[in-house]
C-alpha positions in Angstrom: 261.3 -28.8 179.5 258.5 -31.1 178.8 259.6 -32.1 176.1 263.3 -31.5 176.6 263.4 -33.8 179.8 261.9 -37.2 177.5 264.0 -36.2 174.8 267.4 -36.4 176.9 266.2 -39.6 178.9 265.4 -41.4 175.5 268.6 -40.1 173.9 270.6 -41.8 177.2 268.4 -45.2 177.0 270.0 -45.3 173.8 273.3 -44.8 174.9 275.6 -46.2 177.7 273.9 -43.9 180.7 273.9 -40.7 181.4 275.4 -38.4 184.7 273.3 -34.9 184.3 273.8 -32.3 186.5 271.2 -29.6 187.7 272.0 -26.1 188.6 268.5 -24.6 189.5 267.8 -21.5 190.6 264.0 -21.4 191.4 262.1 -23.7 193.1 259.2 -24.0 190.9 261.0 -24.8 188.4 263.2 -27.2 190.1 259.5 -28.9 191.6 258.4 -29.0 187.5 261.4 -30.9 186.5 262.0 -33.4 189.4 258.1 -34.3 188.6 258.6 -34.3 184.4 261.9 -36.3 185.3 259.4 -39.0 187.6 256.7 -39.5 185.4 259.3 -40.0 182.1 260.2 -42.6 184.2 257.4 -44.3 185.1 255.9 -44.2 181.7 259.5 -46.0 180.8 258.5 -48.6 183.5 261.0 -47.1 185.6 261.2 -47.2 189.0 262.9 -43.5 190.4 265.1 -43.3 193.3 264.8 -39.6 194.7 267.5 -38.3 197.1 265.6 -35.4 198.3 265.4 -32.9 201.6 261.7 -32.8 203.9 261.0 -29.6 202.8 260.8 -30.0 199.0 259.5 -34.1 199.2 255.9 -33.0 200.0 255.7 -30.8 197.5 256.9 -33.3 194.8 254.9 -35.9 196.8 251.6 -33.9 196.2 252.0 -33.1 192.4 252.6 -36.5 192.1 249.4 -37.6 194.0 247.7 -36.0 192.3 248.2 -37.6 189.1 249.3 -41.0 189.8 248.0 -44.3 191.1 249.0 -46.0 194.1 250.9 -48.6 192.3 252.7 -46.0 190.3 253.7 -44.6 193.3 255.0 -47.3 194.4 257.7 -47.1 191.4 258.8 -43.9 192.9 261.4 -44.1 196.1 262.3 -41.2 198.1 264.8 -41.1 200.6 265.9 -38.4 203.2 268.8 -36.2 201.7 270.4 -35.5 205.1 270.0 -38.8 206.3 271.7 -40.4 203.1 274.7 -38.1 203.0 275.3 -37.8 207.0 274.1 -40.6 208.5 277.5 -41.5 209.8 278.1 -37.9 210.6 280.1 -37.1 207.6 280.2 -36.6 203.9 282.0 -39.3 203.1 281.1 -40.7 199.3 281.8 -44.8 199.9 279.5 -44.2 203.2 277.1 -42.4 201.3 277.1 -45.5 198.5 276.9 -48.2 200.7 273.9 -46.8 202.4 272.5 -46.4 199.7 272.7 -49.9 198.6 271.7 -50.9 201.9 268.6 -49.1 201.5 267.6 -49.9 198.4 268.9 -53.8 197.1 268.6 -53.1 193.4 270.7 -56.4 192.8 268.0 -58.0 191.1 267.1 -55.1 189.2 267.6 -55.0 185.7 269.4 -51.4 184.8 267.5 -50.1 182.7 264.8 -50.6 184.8 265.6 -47.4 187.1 266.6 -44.0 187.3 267.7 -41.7 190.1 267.7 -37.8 190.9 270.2 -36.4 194.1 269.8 -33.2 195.5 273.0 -32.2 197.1 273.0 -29.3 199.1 276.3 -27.7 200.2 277.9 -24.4 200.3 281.3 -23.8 198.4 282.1 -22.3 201.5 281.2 -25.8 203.5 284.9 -27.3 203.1 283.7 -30.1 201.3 285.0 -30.0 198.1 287.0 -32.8 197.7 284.8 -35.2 199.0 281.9 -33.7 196.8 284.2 -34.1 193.3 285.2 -37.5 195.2 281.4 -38.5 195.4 280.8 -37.5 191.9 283.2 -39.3 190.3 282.6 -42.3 192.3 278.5 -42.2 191.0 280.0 -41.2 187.5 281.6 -44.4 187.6 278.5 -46.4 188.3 276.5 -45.1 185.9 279.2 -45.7 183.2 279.1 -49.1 184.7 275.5 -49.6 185.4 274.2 -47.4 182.1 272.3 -45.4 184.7 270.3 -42.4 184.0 271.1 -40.1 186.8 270.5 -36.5 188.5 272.8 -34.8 190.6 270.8 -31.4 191.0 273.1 -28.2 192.8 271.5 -25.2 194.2 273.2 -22.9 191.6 273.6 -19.9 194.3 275.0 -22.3 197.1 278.4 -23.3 194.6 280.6 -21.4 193.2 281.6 -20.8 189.2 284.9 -22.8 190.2 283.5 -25.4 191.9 280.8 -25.8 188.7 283.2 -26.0 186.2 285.0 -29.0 187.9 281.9 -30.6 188.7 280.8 -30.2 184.8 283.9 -32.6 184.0 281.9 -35.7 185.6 278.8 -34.9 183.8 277.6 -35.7 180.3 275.0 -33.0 180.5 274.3 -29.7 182.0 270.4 -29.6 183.0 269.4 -25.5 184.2 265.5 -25.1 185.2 265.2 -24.2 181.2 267.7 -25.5 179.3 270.0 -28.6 178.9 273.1 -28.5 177.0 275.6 -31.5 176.1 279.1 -31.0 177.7 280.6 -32.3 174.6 281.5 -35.9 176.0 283.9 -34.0 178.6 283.3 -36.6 181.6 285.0 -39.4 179.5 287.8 -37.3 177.5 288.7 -33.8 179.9 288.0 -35.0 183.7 290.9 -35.0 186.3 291.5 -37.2 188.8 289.7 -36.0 192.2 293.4 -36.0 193.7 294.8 -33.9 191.0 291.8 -31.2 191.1 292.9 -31.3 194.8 296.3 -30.3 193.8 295.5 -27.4 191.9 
């Protein structure tokens, strides 16, 4: 994935953005990529908004400390996962944006000039479908928008084959802690409307 991660970030620079989602499987693999994904960006003069839980942040905090400056660090932004996604109490995606851009004002920053990485954590079994496809396609549309490079990473275990396959329609690329593969342009040509996956 070292060079698999620069590859894909310089193929998206050179593109209109680029939605990527992550199914991991094992943590140190998921720690190795987040880190290759950070340091791509800063040596892109990127600044790297992570959406992470307080268990894993240290850990990426540490490798990270331990071969950056403190002004590099500076580039990178980490927020708290649960705080982002519930901090009204509920998973609701134009909640979830807004406190995002409450959070962070990137107004004034050019696009190209940052990246982000979400880790989403949810059970299939969580009743939250529709507002996790609804959330999706909502980032999907700012990134088309914005030319964004963006994770949204997915405890492969936690989501069921049905669930991945309609969250693969919002997503350029399929990122595993080996391996990325192109969907084949599916986010702009084969996604549904959130309301009629719901219907299905």
């Amino acid at each position: 994935m070292e060079q698999q991660i620069p590859a894909l970030t310089l193929k998206i620079r050179n593109s209109s953005g680029g939605h990527i989602f992550y199914l991991t499987k094992e943590t140190k693999h998921y720690i190795d990529n987040i880190v290759l994904f950070i340091l791509d960006g800063l040596q892109n003069n990127e600044h790297v908004l992570v959406v992470e839980n307080t268990r894993l942040t240290p850990l990426v905090r540490k490798r990270l400390q331990a071969v950056l400056t403190a002004e590099e660090l500076a580039q990178v932004h980490f927020f708290d996962s649960y705080k982002l996604y519930w901090h009204k109490g509920n998973f609701h995606p134009s909640t979830i944006v807004d406190y995002f851009r409450e959070s962070f004002d990137v107004s004034g920053m050019p696009c190209q000039h940052f990246r982000t990485w979400g880790h989403i954590e949810w059970n299939t079994g969580d009743g939250l479908e529709e507002e996790l496809l609804s959330y999706e396609e909502q980032v999907d549309d700012l990134i088309t928008a914005q030319n964004l490079i963006a994770v949204c990473a997915y405890d492969a275990i936690r989501v069921e084959q049905h669930l991945q396959d309609k969250l693969a329609l919002y997503h350029d690329y399929l990122m595993e802690d080996e391996e990325i593969v192109f969907l084949g342009g599916k986010r702009t040509s084969q996604r549904p409307l959130v309301n009629e996956t719901n219907r299905r």
